[in-house]
C-alpha positions in Angstrom: 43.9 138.6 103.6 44.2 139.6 99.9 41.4 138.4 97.2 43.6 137.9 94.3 41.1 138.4 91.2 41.5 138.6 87.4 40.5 141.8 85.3 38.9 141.1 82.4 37.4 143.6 79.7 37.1 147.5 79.4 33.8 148.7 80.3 32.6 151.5 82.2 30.3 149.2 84.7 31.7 147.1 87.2 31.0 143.4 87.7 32.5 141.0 90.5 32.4 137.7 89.3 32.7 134.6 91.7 33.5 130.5 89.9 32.7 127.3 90.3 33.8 124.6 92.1 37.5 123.3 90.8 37.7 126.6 88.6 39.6 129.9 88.8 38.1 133.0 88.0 40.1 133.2 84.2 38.8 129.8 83.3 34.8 130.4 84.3 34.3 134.7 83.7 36.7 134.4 80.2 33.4 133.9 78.2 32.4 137.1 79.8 35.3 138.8 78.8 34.4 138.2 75.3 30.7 138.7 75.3 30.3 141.5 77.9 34.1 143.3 78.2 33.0 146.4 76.3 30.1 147.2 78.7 31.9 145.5 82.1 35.2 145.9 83.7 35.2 141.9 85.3 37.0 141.5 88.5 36.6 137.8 88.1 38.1 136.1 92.2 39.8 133.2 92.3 38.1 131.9 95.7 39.6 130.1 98.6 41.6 126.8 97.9 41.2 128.0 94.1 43.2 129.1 91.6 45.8 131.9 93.1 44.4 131.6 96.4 44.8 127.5 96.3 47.2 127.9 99.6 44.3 129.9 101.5 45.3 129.6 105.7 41.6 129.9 106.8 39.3 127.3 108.1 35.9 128.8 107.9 34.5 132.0 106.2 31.7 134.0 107.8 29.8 136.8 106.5 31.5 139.3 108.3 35.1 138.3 107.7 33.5 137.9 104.0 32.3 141.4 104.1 35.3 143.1 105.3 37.4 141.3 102.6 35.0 142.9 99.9 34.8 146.1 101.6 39.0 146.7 101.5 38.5 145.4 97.7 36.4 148.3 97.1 37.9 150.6 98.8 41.2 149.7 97.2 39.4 150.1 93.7 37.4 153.4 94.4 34.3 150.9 93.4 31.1 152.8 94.2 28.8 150.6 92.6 28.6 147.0 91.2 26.7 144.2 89.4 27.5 140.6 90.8 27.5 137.7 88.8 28.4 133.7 90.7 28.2 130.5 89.1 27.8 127.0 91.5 29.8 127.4 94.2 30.2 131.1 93.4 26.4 132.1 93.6 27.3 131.7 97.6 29.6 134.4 97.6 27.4 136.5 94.9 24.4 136.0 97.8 27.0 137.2 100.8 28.2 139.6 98.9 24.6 141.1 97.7 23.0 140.9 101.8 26.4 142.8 102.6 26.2 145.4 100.4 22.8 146.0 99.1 22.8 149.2 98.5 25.1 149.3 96.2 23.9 146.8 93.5 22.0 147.2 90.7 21.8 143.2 89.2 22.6 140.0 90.3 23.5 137.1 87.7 23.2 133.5 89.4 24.1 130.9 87.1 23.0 127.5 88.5 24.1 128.9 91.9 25.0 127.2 95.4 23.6 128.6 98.3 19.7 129.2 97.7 19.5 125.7 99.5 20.8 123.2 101.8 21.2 119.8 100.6 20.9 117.8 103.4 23.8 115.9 102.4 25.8 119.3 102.5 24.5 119.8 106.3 25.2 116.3 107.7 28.5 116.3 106.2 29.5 120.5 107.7 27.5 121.1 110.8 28.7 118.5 113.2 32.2 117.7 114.5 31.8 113.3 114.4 30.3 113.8 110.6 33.0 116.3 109.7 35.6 113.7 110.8 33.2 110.7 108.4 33.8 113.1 105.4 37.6 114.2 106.1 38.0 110.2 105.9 36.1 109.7 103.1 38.1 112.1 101.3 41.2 110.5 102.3 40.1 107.2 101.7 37.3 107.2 98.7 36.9 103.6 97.8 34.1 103.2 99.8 32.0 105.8 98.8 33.1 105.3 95.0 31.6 101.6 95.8 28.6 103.5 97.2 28.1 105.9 94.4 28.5 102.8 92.0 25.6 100.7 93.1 23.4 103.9 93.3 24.3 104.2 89.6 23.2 100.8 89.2 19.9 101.3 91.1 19.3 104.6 89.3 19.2 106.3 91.9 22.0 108.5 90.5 21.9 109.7 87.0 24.9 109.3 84.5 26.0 112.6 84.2 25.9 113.0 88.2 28.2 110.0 88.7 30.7 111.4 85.8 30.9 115.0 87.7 31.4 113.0 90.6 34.0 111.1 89.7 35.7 114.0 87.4 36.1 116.2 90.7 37.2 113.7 93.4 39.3 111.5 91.1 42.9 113.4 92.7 43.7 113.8 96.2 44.3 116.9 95.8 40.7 117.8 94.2 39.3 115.7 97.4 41.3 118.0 99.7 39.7 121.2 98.0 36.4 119.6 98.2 36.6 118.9 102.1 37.6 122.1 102.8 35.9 124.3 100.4 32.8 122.2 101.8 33.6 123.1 105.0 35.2 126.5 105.7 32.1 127.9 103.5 29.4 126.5 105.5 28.7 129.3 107.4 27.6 131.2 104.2 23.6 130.3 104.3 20.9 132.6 103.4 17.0 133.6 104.3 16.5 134.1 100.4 12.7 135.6 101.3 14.3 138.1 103.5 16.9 138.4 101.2 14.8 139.1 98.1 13.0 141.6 100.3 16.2 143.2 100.8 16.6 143.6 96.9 13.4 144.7 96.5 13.7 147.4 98.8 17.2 148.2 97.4 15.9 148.0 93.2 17.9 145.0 92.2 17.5 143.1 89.7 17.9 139.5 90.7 18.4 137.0 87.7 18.4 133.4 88.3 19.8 131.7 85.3 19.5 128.0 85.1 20.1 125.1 81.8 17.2 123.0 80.6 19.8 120.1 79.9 21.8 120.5 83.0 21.8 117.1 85.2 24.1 118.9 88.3 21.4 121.1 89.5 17.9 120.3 90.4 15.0 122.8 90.1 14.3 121.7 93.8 17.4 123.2 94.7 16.6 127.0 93.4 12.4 126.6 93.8 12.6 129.1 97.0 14.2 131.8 94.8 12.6 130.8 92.0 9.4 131.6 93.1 9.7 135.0 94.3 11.3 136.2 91.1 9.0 137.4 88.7 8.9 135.1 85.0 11.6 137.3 83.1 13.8 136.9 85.8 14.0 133.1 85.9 16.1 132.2 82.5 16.2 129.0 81.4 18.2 128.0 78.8 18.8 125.0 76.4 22.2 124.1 77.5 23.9 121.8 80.3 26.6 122.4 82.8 29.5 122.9 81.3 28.2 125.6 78.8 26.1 127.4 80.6 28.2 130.3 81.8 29.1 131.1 78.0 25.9 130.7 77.4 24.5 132.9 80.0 26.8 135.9 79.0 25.5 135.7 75.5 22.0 136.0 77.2 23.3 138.9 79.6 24.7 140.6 76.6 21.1 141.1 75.5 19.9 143.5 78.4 22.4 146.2 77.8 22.1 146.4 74.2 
């Protein structure tokens, strides 16, 4: 299956460059383009369900049928060596793609990324057939957990800026449907991030794990077991939310190669 990907920028060094949920790659990597596109060439994927790729025939991607789709890519583009850079949902496919090809990256740029933990939400909903069924209907029919997510609000038991994301990325059927099944056909993509670190360490790559001091979507909890291992100029924190962060993580990027 073809990866269609957008090129971005001019530079001698390679980066692949993996979005976020409900993005393409154009939309999330174009601040990259502008801040890094004289020192990377950006091959920025639209992933499954996504962008180009929206009417994706596959129901779940493993790490091998991930790795042999990256593997043709580089082969295709005489790529030798690579940087990797994945934001949200992307930093799962920037952590696949790092275990399956160590040895030829040098850094790793994850930007609030998906994948360094399990919400356990995210495994009662993927890992069993009766609860994949509950959230295919939920999907279809999202009153109910609207109604649900509502009184939470009202409990505080959800903060503001969670319920708007919420409700911003589930408010089309359409956006449910890529939801459900990016929820699902990437579940297979989980990670021993100690082993994984080891790995890089081994290897000599630089993991960065860049996360915003204002941003309400991800919870330190949710990065603490990479966090931890990565020594204190590796973890980047900056003063930005969400939405901004990936602009505001190239400008940061930018800073290492000058």
């Amino acid at each position: 299956m073809h990866l269609p990907y957008h090129k971005l920028g001019s530079g001698t060094n390679i980066l692949l460059a993996f979005h976020g949920i409900e993005q393409d790659g154009l939309s999330c990597f174009k601040p990259f383009e502008e801040t890094l596109g004289q020192h990377y060439t950006i091959y920025a994927f639209d992933l499954f369900f996504h962008g180009q790729h929206k009417s994706a025939d596959i129901e779940l991607v493993t790490k091998i049928s991930w790795k042999e789709q990256i593997q043709r890519f580089l082969v295709q583009n005489n790529i030798q060596h690579f940087d990797i850079a994945g934001f949200s949902l992307g930093g799962r496919f920037a952590l696949a793609t790092l275990e399956s090809f160590p040895e030829l990256v040098e850094n790793v740029f994850l930007i609030a990324p998906d994948g360094v933990s399990e919400h356990p939400l995210y495994n009662l909903a993927t890992r069993f057939k009766v609860t994949r069924r509950l959230f295919r209907w939920t999907m279809e029919k999202p009153a109910a957990f609207f109604a649900v997510v509502n009184v939470m609000k009202s409990l505080k038991l959800l903060n503001s800026s969670l319920v708007r994301f919420t409700e911003q990325v589930l408010n089309t059927p359409e956006k449910r449907q890529i939801i459900y099944r990016s929820w699902t056909a990437f579940s297979p993509l989980r990670f021993d991030i100690p082993q994984l670190y080891e790995v890089s360490i081994q290897n000599h790559i630089h993991i960065f794990l860049i996360t915003g001091k204002y941003d309400k979507l991800l919870k330190p909890a949710s990065v603490e077991k990479l966090a931890k291992l990565l020594p204190a100029d590796q973890h980047i924190q900056l003063k930005t939310g969400h939405s901004q962060l990936v602009a505001q993580a190239a400008t940061w990027i930018c800073t290492l190669f000058r």
